[in-house]
Phi, psi and omega in degrees: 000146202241151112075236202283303213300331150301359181258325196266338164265018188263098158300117184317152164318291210277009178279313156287343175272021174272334183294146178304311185286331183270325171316318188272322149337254234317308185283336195286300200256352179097187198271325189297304183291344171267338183282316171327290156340275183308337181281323170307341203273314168300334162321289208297319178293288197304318155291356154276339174312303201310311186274029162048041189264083181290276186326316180290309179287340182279332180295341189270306159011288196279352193208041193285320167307323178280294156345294181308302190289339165289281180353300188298314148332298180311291205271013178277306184288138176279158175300331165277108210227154203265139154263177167261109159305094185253047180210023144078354173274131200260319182258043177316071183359258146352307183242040151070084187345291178252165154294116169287169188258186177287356218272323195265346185278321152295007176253317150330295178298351164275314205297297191298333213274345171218180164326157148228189174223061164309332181223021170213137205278134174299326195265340171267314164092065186227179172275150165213188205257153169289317178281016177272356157312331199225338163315317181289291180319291189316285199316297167350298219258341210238356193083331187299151190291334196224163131195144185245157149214181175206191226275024185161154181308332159275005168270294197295352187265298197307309161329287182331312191288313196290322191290300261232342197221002177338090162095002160227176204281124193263134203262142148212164163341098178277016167277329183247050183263051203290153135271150176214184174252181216077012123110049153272074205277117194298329175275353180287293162298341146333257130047266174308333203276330173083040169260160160232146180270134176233115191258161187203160217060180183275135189284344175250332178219130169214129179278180163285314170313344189270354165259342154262349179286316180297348193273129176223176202301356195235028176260179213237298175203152175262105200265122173257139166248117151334079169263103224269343195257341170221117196263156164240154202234156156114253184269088197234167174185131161189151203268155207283160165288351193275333182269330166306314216266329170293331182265331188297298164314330169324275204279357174088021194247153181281162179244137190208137158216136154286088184269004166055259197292339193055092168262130173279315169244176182288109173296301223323323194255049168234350162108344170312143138351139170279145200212126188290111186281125188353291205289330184279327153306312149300341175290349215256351170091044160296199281127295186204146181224135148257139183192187196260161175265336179214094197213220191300316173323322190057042166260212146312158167299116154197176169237143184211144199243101148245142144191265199261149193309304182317302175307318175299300194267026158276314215289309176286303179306307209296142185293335196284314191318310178318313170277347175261344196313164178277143175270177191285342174292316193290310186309321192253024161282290200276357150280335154286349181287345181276317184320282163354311154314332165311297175246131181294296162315329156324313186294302193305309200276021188220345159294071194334309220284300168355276163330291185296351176261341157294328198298151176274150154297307158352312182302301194323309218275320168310299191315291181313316194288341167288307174313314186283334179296325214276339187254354183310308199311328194294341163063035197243329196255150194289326200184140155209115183233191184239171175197159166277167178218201197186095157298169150206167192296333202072181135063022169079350150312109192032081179268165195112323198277109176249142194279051215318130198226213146189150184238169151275128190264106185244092186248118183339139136287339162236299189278205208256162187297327190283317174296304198295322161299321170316318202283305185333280177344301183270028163273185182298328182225094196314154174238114183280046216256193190203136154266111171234132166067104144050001210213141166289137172224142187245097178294143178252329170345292173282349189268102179292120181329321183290359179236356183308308193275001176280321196290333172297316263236297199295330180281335186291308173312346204249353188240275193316317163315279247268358172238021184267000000 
């Protein structure tokens, strides 16, 4: 082919949507999204006319309906896509931190697929409230007398601040003046809430005394912060909630601590740092804990407040609730998850996070070594073995804390680690890994037995592209 005749084999728009196979596209993807298609496709057909590419194009040619139809395919998946978390991190930020399990993600899907009765009470046939779904659970697993939440853990400290402490001085730590990310700063949400901060102590000691001294007639609440993301270590002294909760009855002001991640169970007997736990907190005399819904908790995004009733329902009442409240999927997500929480075996074996923290090395070491067997064949890499490795938690949880794992060690023969990983990235279902010493690593920590042979799958695919 000369000149114009690459151009005289480019077929009109209504000559292909006239074809049988794009008519049934049609009924699948609608009209719009195939008019799209084809118009891309023909682009694509002119630029090779244009570089006088005959082979290429007759090969697009021959396979132009199936072309269209991959397209159409394409622009059909939303940008938000499930991956294999291969990075050993359990609480990845990024990849929207804990996994739910099967118990709670179906109770999302019942809340959305129809009508509920979110806001009405079945047995008066009135309106009722959204938090008695989840309210009951939480007091269950936690002691608490009241609880409420909304859509995350800094909605719920601003909430906390704004009903209980509005225009008078709330005293903290100048040891817990945390950061987090997204630059959320405990005096800046101070701030927002219309508390004010009066800090006291010391960034390495701070006493009880340095808390009573700060208390004057306008003060508002005695505030403990969690620093679940950073430790300080060495000439250190800091005062206890027991202690918080004894000066706090004193003087008649609430005690609220911001516990960040929430812990439900003992980490100790998961081999982890010990982490102080809702329930262990309340016992200890807080007033009100705050904490996150999907950190250690392993649940929905949320932040939730339990303690004592008088506090909870300024809390509920307050105009802020209305913009922060949880929709009926969060809702009935985090009421099973407390529900789950009810039996502690339960818990583990129906808990992702739960699940990834139970595993033996041993299990691991199984896993990886099933993987490296199943991708060794393809004969493009220099070298695959297993190794040991070292997760951690994330998501701002025990930091410092490594997690003992084993990974698959995958080291490319020609090309670069950053391609290869690029290649990951770019299956149906992306693979998340990390370059450490020149070589990809595929961590089993986060890789659930229910996900191996998909990892297998993703990978063999991720390997046959790279030799076409």
């Amino acid at each position: 082919m000369e000149g114009k005749e690459y151009y005289r084999k480019i077929p009109k728009v209504d000559k292909i949507l006239a074809e049988p196979q794009i008519h049934k596209m049609i009924e699948i993807y609608g009209k719009a999204c195939i008019l799209e298609a084809v118009h891309e496709e023909l682009e694509s057909l002119r630029d090779l006319a244009r570089k006088g590419r005959a082979e290429a194009m007759e090969a697009s040619l021959g396979c132009l309906a199936a072309h269209i139809g991959k397209r159409a395919e394409e622009k059909q998946r939303l940008s938000l896509k499930p991956v294999i978390n291969a990075t050993g991190i359990l609480l990845h930020t990024n990849l929207g931190r804990a996994p739910m399990g099967a118990y709670q993600t179906e109770a999302m899907v019942q809340a959305a697929k129809g009508y509920c009765n979110l806001e009405f009470n079945l047995q008066e046939g009135s309106r009722g409230r959204r938090a008695v779904h989840y309210a009951e659970e939480i007091i269950q697993v936690t002691g608490a007398e009241a609880a409420v939440a909304v859509n995350n853990n800094a909605a719920a400290v601003t909430l906390m601040l704004s009903a209980l402490a509005k225009g008078k001085e709330v005293i903290v730590s100048r040891g817990e003046m945390i950061e987090i990310g997204g630059h959320f700063r405990i005096p800046e949400v101070m701030e927002q809430s219309g508390a004010v901060l009066r800090e006291t102590g010391c960034t390495n000691r701070t006493r009880i005394s340095d808390y009573e001294k700060a208390i004057n007639e306008n003060t508002g609440a005695l505030l403990k912060v969690h620093t679940s993301n950073y430790k300080i270590l060495g000439f250190t002294e800091e005062v206890t909630v027991e202690e918080l909760a004894e000066l706090g009855s004193k003087y008649g002001i609430p005690v609220l601590v911001d516990l960040g991640s929430g812990v439900l169970q003992n980490l100790e007997e998961y081999g982890l740092a010990r982490e102080p736990s809702v329930q262990e907190i309340l016992a200890q005399g807080a007033d009100v804990v705050s904490f996150s819904g999907d950190k250690l908790l392993g649940g929905p995004q949320a932040g939730i407040l339990a303690g004592k009733g008088e506090y909870i329902r300024k809390m509920e009442s307050h105009p802020l609730m209305r913009a922060l409240r949880l929709d009926k999927c969060l809702t009935a997500a985090l009421a099973a998850t407390f529900r789950v929480y009810r039996d502690k075996e339960k818990a583990r074996k129906n808990i992702p996070v739960l699940r990834m923290m139970s595993r033996t090395l041993e299990e691991l070491k199984q896993q990886a070594e099933e993987i490296a067997e199943a991708v060794k064949g393809a004969g493009i890499f220099e070298d695959v073995r297993t190794e040991k490795s070292a997760g951690q938690m994330g998501g701002g949880s025990l930091p410092g804390e490594n997690i003992p794992s084993y990974a698959v060690v995958l080291a490319p023969r020609t090309e670069s680690c950053e391609y290869l990983m690029k290649c990951l990235r770019e299956l149906p279902v992306p693979v998340i890994a990390y370059i450490r010493d020149g070589k990809v690593f595929l961590d089993m920590r986060t890789i659930l037995p229910e996900e191996k042979e998909l990892l297998i799958k993703e990978l063999k695919m991720c390997l046959t592209e790279r030799t076409k």
